[in-house]
C-alpha positions as CSV (number, residue, x, y, z in Angstrom):
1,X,-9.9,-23.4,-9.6
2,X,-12.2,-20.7,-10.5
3,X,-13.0,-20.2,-14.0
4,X,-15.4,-17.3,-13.8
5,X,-14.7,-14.1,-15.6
6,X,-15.6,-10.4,-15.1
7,X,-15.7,-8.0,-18.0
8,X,-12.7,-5.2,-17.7
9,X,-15.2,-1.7,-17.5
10,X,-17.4,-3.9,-15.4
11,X,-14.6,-4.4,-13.2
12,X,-12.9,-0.5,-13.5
13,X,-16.5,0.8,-12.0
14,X,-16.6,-1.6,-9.5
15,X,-13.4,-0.7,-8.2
16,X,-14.3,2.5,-8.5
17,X,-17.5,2.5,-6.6
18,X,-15.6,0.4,-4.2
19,X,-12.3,2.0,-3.3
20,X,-14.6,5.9,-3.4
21,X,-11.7,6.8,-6.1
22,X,-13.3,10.1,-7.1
23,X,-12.9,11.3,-2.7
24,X,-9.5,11.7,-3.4
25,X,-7.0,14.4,-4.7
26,X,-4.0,12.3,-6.2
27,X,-1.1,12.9,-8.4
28,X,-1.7,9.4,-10.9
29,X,-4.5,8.2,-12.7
30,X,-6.7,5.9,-10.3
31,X,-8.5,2.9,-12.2
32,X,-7.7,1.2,-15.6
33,X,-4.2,2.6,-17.0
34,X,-3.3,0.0,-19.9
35,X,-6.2,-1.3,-21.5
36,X,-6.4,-5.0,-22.2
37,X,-8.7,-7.8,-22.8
38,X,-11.8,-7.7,-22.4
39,X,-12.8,-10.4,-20.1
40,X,-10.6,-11.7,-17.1
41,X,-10.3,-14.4,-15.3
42,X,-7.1,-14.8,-13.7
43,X,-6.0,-11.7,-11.4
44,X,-2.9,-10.7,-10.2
45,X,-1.9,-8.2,-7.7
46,X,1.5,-6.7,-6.6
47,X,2.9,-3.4,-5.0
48,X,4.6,-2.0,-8.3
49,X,4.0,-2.2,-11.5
50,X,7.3,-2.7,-12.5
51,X,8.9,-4.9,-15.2
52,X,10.0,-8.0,-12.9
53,X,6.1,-8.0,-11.9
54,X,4.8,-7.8,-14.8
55,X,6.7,-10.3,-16.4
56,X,5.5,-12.6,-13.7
57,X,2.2,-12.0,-14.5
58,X,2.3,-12.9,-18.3
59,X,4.1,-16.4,-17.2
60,X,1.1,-16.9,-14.8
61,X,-1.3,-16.5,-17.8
62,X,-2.7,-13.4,-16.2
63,X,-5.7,-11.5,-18.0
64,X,-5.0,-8.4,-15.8
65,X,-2.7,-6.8,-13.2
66,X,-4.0,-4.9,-10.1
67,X,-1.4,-3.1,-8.2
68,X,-0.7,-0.3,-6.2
69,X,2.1,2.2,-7.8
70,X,1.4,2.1,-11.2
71,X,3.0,4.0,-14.3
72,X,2.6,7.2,-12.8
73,X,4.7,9.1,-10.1
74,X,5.1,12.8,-9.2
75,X,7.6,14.6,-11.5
76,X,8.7,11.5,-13.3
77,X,9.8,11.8,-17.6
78,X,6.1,11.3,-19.4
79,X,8.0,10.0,-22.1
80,X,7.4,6.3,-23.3
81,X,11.0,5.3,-23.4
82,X,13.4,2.9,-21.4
83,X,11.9,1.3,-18.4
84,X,8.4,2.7,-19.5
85,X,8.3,1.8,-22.9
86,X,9.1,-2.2,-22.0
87,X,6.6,-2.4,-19.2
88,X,4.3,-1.1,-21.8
89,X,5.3,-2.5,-24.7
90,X,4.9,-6.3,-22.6
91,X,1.4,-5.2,-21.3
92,X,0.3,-4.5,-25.0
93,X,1.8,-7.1,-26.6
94,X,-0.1,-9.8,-24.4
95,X,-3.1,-7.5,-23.9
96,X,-3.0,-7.8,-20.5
97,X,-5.0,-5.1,-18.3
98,X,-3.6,-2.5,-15.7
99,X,-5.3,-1.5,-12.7
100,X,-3.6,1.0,-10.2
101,X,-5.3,2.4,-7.2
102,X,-2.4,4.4,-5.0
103,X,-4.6,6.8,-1.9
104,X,-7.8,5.0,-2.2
105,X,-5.7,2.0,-1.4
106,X,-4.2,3.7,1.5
107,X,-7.5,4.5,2.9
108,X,-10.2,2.0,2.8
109,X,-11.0,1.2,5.7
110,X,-11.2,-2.6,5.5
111,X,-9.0,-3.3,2.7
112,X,-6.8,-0.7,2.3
113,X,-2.7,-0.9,3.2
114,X,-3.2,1.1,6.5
115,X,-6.5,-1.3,7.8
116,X,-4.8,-4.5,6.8
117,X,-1.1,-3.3,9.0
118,X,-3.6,-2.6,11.6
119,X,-5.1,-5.7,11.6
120,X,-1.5,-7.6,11.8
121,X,-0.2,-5.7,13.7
122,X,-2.8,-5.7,16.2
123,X,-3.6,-2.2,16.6
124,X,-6.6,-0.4,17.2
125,X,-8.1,2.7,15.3
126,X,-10.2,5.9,17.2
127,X,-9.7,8.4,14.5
128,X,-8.1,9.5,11.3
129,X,-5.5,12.7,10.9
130,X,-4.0,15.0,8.3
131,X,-4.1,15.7,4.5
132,X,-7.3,13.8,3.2
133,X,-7.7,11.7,6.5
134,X,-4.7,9.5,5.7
135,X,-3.3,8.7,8.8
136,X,-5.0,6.6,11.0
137,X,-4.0,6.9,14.9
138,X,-5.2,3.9,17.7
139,X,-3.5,2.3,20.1
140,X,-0.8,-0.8,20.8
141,X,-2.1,-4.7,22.3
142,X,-1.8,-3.7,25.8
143,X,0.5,-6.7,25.9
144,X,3.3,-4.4,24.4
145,X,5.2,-2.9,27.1
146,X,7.2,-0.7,25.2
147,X,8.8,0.7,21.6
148,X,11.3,-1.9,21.5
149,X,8.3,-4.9,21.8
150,X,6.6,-2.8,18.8
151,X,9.6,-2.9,17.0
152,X,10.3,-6.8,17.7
153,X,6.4,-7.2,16.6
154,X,6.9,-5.0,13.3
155,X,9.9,-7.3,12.4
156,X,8.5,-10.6,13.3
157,X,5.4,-9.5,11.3
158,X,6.6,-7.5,8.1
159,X,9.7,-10.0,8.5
160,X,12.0,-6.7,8.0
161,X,13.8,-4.7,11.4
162,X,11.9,-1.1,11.3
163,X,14.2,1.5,11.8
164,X,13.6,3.1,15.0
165,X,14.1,6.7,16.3
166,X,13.7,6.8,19.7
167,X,14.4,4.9,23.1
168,X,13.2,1.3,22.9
169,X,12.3,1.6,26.9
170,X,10.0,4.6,26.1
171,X,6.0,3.8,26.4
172,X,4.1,3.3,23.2
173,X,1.8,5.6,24.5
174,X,-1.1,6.7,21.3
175,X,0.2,5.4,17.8
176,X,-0.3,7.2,15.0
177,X,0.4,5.4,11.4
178,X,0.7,6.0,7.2
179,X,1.8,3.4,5.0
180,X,4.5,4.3,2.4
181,X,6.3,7.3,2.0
182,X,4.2,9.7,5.0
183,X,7.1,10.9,6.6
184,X,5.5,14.2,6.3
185,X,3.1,13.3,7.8
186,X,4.7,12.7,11.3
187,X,4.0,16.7,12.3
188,X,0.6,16.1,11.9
189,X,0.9,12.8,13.9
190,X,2.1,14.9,17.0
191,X,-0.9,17.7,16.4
192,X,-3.1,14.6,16.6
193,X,-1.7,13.3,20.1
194,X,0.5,10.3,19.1
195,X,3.5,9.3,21.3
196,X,4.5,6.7,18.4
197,X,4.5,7.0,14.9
198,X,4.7,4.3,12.0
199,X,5.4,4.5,8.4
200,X,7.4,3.3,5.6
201,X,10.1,6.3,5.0
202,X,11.8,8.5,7.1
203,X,13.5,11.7,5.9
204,X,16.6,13.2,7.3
205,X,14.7,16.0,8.6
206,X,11.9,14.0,10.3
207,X,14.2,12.2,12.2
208,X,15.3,15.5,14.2
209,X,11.5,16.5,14.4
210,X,11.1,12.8,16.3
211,X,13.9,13.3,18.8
212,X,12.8,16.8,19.5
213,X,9.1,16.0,19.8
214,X,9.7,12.6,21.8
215,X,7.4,11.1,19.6
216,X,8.9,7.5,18.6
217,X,9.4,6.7,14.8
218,X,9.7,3.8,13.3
219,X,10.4,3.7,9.6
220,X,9.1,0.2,8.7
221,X,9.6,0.0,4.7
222,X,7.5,1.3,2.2
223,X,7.0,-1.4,0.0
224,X,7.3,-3.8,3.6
225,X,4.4,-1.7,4.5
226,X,2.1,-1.5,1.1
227,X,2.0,-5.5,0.4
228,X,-1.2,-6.0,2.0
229,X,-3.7,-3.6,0.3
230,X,-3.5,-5.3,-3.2
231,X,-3.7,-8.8,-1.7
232,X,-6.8,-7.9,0.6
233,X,-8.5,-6.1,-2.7
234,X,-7.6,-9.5,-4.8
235,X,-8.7,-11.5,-2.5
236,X,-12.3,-9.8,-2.6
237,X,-12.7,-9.4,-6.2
238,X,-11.9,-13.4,-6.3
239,X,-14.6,-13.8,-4.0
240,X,-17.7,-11.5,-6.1
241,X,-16.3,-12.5,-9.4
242,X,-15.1,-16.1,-9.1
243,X,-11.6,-14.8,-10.5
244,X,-8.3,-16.8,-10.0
245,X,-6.0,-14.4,-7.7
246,X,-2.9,-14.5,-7.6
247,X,-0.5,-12.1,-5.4
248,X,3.2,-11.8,-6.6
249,X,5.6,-9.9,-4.4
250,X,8.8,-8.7,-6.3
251,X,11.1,-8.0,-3.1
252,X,12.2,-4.6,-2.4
253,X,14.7,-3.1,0.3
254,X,13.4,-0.1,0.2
């Protein structure tokens, strides 16, 4: 077991040199939200910061948390009551660190969610599309035939049926993909030249833009879709620090 430990700003910067936080225009804070200890050791990392996780972590013996969605989402009550108020309150009370890293996570181009689909999915990248060159668009293993063998690939992989919008028989053609919620992305996806699109969401409206663009969708799960990010980053600050890492997945249908 390792038994190295990193200091917590030590860590912040370094995650902040390494994951180019300041490139990116973003609705949450990126980088250390709830201020802990000083010196960790034992690392975990999940998708959400929510109160199952983080509960998980304090029975591990964590020193900090490194996730994904963190305590702050677009529009949501700033007030630290309920649901906030108890993630916060256990944080504090164990002074257990924080860390939340939503785009740069998305992006990086080795660790980040849409790399590390990439890479299990087996798809290859040319170029990058749309709002702050999110969406990353490639091409299938030449030994899919069509959608439908995607779609078998996507469940056998992510362990989770995508929901597909379009004809299973059509070619896969150039595949455009954006972890999470980048539904709203899929009209840049078409300007960009894919024939297939991935993500984690799908919106009533995007599914009529698909059909009438013959552009296959596949809505594959947004937290289904996100796991991989947080583990790749943990497994690399476990590696330069000598930290215990530890990823916890809290299921989620969504």
């Amino acid at each position: 077991m390792n038994d190295r430990s990193v200091e917590r700003e030590t860590l912040a910067k370094y995650l902040a040199a390494t994951l180019d936080i300041n490139r990116f225009r973003d609705y949450c804070p990126n980088g250390l939200q709830v201020e802990g200890r000083q010196q960790i050791s034992h690392l975990v990392t999940g998708v959400t910061a929510s109160l199952a996780l983080l509960e998980a972590a304090q029975a591990a013996g964590a020193d900090a948390v490194l996730v994904h969605h963190g305590f702050f989402w677009r529009g949501e009550d700033p007030r630290v009551i309920g649901p906030r108020q108890r993630r916060l309150k256990l944080l504090l009370s164990n002074d257990i660190n924080l860390y939340a890293y939503h785009l740069p996570l998305d992006a990086h181009p080795v660790m980040g969610n849409n790399a590390q689909l990439a890479a299990r999915l087996g798809l290859s990248v040319s170029s990058r599309f749309g709002e702050q060159d999110l969406g990353w668009l490639g091409s299938a293993s030449p030994t899919l035939t069509c959608i439908g063998d995607l779609a078998q690939l996507v469940e056998q992989v992510l362990g989770r049926a995508p929901l597909l919008i379009g004809d299973p028989a059509q070619v896969i053609g150039p595949v455009a993909w954006c972890t999470g919620a980048a539904q709203q992305s899929l009209a840049d996806a078409i300007e960009a030249g894919a024939r297939t699109y991935l993500s984690g969401e799908i919106s009533e409206q995007t599914v009529h833009l698909a059909r009438e663009s013959g552009v296959a969708y596949l809505a594959c799960g947004h937290h289904a879709t996100e796991r991989y990010g947080v583990q790749a980053v943990g497994e690399h600050l476990a590696q330069q620090f000598g930290l215990r890492h530890q990823f916890i997945d809290v299921p989620n249908p969504v």
